[in-house]
C-alpha positions in Angstrom: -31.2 -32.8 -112.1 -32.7 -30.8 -108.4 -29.5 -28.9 -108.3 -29.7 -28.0 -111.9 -33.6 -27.2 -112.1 -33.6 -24.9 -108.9 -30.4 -23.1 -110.6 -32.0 -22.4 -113.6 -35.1 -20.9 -111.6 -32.9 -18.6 -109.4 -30.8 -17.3 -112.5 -34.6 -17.1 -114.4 -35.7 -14.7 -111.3 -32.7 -12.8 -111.3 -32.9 -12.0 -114.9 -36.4 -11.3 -114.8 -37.0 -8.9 -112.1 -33.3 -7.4 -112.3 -32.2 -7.7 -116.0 -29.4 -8.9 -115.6 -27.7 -12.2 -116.3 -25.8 -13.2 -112.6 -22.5 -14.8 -113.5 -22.0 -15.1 -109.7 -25.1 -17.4 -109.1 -22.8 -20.1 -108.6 -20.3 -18.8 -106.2 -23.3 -17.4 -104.0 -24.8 -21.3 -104.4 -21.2 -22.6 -102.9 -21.8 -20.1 -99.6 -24.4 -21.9 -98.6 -23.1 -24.9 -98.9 -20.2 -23.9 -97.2 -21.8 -22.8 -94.2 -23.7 -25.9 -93.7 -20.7 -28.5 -94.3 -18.6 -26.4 -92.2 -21.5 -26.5 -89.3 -21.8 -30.1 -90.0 -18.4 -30.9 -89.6 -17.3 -28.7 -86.6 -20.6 -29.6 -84.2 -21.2 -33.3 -85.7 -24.5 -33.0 -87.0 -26.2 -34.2 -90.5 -25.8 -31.6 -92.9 -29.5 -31.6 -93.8 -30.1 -30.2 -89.9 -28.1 -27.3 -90.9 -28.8 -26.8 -94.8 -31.5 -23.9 -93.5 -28.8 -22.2 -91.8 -26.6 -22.4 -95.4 -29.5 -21.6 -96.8 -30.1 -18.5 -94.6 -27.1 -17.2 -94.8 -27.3 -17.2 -99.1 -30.8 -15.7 -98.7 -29.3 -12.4 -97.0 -25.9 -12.2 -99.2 -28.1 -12.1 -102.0 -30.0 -9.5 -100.5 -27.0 -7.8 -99.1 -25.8 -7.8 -103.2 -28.8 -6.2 -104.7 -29.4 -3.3 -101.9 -25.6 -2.5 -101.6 -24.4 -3.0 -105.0 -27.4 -3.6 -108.0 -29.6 -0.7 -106.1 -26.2 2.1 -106.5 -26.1 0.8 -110.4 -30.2 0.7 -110.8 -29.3 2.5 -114.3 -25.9 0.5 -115.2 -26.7 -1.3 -118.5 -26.9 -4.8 -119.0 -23.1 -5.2 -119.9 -21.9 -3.4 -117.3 -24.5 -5.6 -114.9 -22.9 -8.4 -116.0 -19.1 -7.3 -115.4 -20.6 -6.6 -111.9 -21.4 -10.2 -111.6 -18.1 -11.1 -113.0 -16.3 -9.1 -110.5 -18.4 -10.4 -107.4 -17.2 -13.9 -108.4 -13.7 -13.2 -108.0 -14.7 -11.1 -104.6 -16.1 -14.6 -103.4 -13.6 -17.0 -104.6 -10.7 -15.1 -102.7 -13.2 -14.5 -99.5 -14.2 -18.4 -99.5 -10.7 -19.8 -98.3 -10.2 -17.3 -95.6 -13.3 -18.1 -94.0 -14.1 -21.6 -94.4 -11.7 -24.9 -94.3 -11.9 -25.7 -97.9 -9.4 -28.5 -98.2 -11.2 -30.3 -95.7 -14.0 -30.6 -97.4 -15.0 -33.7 -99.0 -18.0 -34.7 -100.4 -20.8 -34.7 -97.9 -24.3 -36.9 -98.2 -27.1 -34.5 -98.2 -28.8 -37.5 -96.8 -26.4 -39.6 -95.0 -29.0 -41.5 -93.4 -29.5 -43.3 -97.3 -26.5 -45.1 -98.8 -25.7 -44.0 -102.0 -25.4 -47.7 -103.3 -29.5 -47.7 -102.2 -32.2 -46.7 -104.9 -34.4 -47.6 -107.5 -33.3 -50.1 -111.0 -36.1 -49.5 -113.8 -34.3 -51.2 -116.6 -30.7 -50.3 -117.4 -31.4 -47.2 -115.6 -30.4 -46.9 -111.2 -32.0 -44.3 -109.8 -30.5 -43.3 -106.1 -33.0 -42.7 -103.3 -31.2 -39.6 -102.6 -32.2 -38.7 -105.9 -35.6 -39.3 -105.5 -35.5 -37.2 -102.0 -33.8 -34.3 -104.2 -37.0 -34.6 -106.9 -39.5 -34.5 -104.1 -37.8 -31.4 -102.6 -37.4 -29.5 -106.1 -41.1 -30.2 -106.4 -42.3 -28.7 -103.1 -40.4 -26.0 -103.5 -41.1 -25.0 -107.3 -44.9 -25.7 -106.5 -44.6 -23.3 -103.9 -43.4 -20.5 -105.5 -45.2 -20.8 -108.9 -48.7 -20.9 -107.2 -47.1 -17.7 -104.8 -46.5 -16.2 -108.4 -49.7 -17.2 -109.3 -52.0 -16.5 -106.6 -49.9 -13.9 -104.0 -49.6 -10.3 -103.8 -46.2 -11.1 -103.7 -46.2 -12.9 -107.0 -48.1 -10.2 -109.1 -45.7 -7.5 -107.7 -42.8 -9.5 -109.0 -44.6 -9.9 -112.6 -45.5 -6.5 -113.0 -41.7 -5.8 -111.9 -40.5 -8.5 -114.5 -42.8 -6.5 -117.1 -41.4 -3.1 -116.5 -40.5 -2.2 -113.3 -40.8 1.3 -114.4 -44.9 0.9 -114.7 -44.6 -1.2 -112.0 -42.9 1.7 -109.7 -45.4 4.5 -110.8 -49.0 1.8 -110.0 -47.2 2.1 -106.0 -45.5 -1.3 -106.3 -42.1 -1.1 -104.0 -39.4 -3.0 -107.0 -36.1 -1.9 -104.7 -38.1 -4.8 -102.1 -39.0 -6.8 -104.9 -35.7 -6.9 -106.5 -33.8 -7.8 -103.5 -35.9 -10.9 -102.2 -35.7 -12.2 -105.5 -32.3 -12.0 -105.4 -32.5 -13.3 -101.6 -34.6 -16.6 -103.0 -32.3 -16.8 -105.6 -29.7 -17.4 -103.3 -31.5 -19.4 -101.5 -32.3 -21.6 -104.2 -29.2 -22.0 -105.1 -27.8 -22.8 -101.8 -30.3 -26.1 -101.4 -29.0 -26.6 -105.2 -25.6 -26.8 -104.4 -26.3 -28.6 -100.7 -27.8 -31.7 -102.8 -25.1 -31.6 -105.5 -21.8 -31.7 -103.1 -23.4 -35.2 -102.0 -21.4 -36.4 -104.8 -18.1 -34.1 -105.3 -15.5 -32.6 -103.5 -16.5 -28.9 -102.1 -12.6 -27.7 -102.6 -13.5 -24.7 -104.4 -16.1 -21.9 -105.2 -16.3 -22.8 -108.6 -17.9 -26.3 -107.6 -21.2 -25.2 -108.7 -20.0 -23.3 -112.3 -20.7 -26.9 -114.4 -24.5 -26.4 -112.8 -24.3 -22.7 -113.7 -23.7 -23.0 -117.0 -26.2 -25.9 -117.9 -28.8 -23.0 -116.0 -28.0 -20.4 -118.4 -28.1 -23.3 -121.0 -32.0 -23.9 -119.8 -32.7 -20.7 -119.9 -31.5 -20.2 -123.3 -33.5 -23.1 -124.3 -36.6 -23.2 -122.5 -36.7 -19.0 -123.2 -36.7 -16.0 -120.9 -39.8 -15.0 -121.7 -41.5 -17.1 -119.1 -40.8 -17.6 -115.6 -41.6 -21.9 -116.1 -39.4 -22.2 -119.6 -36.3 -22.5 -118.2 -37.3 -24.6 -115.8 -38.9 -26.7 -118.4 -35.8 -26.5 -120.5 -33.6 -27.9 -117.5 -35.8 -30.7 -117.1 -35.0 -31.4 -121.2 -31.7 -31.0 -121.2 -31.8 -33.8 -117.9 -34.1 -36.2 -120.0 -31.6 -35.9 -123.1 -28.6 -36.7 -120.9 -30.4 -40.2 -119.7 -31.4 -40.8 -123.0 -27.7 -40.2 -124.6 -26.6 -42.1 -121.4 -28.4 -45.1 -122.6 -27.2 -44.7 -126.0 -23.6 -44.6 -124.7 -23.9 -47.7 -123.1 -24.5 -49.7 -126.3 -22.7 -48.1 -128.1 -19.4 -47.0 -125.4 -17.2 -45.5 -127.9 -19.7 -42.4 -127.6 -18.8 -42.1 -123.8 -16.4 -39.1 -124.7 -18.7 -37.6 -126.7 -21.9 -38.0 -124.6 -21.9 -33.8 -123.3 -21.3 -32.9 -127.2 -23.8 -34.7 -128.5 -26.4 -33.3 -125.8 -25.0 -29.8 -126.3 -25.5 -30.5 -129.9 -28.8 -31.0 -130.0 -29.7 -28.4 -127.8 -27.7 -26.5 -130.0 -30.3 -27.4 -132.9 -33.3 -27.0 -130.8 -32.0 -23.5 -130.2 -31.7 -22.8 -133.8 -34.9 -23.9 -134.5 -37.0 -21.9 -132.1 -34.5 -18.8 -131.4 -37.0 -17.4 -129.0 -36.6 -20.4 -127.1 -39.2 -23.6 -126.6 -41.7 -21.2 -124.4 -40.3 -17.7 -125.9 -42.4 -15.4 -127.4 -41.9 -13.6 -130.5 -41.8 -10.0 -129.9 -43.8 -7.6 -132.3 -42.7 -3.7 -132.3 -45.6 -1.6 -133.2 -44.2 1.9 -135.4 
């Protein structure tokens, strides 16, 4: 659910400021990660000493992406955006192995200091401490930037780019820096994302973090683009109707196979009931 939910806000504020829909969110998630298992397992320490390093270190290739490649192809159309994205994740994927010891990289406790056996039983339903560390975290974090959004310099700048960066250039608003920390906290996002996720997988690829990718996009779809909080909003429903098929499985097992259809399914629905998405807006042309 955190690694899925702080996903679908760095694809959101990609899209928004840069329109452009970044394939390679997940591969620049897996960096991160990366960095702080390979610094947790070469020096000894927890990973979540070193996540801000990982975390650091996605924050500037995300920067590093939009000032040396999205800022040469400011007038590139969204297609051809989006084969740039494509193109970075095969960049990545072939860097990844040369830099870091990917084999060795087994599935490492963002918080090893909590068993994952330890949590929380409401019911049929077990909910993992580390879990519940992972919710308070995506909290803080989300809180933070939506009241920066809200209440900042910083977070009108980034509407008024997300509105038309165009207008937003001409009323003295700098979008080249606006564009590339949002792709910075994107990154960033996505590196703490993909730090809590690999507490229950194997990092042994880049792609580790594509399932999480696509359920983002998925959000996005349908919570709508048209606000920065829909997505996020559409995460969190696509989370609730996976407990809630979950549950349904477990009476009725035979449904286990079909549990990701059935979810994608009604999504699916949802979609085709409000195209614009569940917090879209219907655009009007004037002629």
């Amino acid at each position: 659910m955190c690694a899925g939910i702080l996903a679908t806000f760095a694809v959101t504020l990609i899209f928004k400021t840069s329109y452009t829909t970044n394939f390679a969110q997940g591969v620049i998630s897996a960096i991160g990660a990366y960095v702080a298992v390979e610094l947790s397992m070469k020096n000894g320490y927890p990973i979540w000493m070193v996540a801000i390093v990982g975390v650091l270190v996605a924050f500037i290739v995300g920067v590093a992406i939009d000032v040396l490649i999205f800022r040469n192809g400011r007038y590139v159309n969204s297609l051809g955006k989006q084969i740039i994205t494509m193109g970075l994740i095969s960049i990545i994927i072939g860097v990844i192995p040369f830099i870091f010891s990917v084999a060795k990289m087994e599935a490492v406790p963002a918080f090893p200091f909590i068993h994952l056996t330890q949590g929380l039983q409401i019911g049929e339903i077990f909910i993992q401490y580390n879990t519940i560390i992972g919710v308070a975290i995506t909290i803080i974090l989300l809180a933070a930037v939506f009241l920066l959004l809200q209440k900042s310099k910083w977070g009108l700048s980034v509407r008024a780019t997300a509105s038309n960066e165009i207008v937003a250039g001409m009323m003295g608003i700098n979008t080249k820096v606006i564009t590339a920390i949002s792709w910075g906290i994107a990154g960033a996002f996505g590196a703490v994302a993909a730090i809590i996720y690999i507490g229950n997988v194997t990092l042994s690829n880049g792609y580790v973090m594509t399932t999480t990718q696509i359920n983002a996009f998925l959000a996005g779809i349908l919570g709508g683009f048209a606000t920065f909080h829909g997505p996020v909003f559409g995460a969190v429903i696509i989370y609730g109707l996976n407990i809630l098929v979950g549950c349904l499985c477990i009476h009725m097992p035979e449904l286990s196979t079909w549990k990701s259809a059935i979810v994608y399914l009604i999504v699916m629905l949802l979609v085709l009931w409000k195209p614009q998405g569940l917090f879209g807006k219907k655009l009007v042309k004037k002629v």
